[in-house]
C-alpha positions in Angstrom: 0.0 0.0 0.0 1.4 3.4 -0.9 1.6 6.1 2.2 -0.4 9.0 1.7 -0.4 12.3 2.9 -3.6 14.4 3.4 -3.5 18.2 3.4 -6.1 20.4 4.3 -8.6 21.5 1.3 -7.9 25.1 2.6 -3.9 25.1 2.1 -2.1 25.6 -1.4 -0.9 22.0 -2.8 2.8 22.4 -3.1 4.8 23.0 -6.2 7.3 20.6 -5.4 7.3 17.2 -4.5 9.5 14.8 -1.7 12.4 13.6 -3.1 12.6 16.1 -6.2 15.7 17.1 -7.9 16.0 20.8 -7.9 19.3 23.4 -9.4 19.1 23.8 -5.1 19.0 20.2 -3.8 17.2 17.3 -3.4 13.3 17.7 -1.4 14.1 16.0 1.9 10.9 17.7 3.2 8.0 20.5 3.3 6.0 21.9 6.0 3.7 24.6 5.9 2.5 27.9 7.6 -0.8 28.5 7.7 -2.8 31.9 7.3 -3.1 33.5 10.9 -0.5 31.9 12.4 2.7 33.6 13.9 5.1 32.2 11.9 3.5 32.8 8.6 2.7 36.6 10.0 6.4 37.0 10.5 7.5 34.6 7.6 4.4 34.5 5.1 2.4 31.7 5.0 2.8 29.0 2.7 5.5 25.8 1.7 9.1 25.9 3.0 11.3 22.8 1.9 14.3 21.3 3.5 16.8 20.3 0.8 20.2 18.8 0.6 22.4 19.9 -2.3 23.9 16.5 -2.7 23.6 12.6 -1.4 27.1 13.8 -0.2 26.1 16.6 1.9 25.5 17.0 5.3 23.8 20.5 4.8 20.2 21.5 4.2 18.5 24.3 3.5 15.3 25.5 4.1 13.6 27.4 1.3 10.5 29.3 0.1 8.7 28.3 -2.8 9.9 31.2 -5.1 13.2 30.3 -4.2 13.4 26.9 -5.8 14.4 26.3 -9.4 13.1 23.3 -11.4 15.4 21.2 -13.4 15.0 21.1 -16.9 14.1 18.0 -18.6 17.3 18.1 -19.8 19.1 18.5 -16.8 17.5 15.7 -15.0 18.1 13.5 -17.5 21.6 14.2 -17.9 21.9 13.7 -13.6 19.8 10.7 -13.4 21.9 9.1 -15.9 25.3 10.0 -14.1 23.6 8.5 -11.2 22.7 5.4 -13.1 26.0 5.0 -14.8 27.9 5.3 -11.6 25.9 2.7 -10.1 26.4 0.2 -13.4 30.2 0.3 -12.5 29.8 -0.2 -8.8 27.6 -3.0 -9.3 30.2 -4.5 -11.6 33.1 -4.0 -8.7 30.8 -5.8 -6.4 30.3 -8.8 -8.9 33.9 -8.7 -9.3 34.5 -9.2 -5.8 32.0 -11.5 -5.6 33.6 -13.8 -8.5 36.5 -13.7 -6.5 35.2 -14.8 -3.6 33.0 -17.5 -4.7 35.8 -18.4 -7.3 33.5 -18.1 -10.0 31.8 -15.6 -12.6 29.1 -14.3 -11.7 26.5 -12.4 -14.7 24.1 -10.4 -14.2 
């Protein structure tokens, strides 16, 4: 069963989704500060995110909507494939190793 998340009828959906690729980060998270509240009198109301720049990172930020940039097709195409090309030649250590190991091959 896929987890769902219900948000009030009366609050904005957000723009960006968990998990995102963004020019600013990955979406670790959202939250949201509702009309009449303190923090969204002092801060505006609406989405904030909590991104990461990179799996490598151990910094976030937290950002307003109009502060995130979308990736272009193009852009995440070109990351997502890095990401799957650098985990075609780990894999391929690991069945190395493997082979090794068991004193063997070992295919895919």
């Amino acid at each position: 069963m896929q987890p769902t998340i219900a948000i009030p009828q009366h609050w904005g959906y957000p723009r960006f989704a968990l998990e995102q690729r963004t020019n600013q980060g990955i979406i670790l998270g959202l939250y949201y500060y509702p009309s009449g509240t303190e923090l969204a009198n002092e801060f505006d109301e609406g989405w904030r995110y909590v991104l990461m720049p990179n799996k490598n990172s151990d910094e976030i930020s937290y950002l307003q909507e109009n502060q995130i940039q979308p990736l272009s097709p193009q852009e995440l195409f070109t990351q997502i494939t890095a990401e799957i090309k650098f985990y075609q030649q780990q894999i391929s250590i690991l069945q190395q190793q493997l082979a090794a190991v068991t004193g063997g091959s070992t295919n895919g």
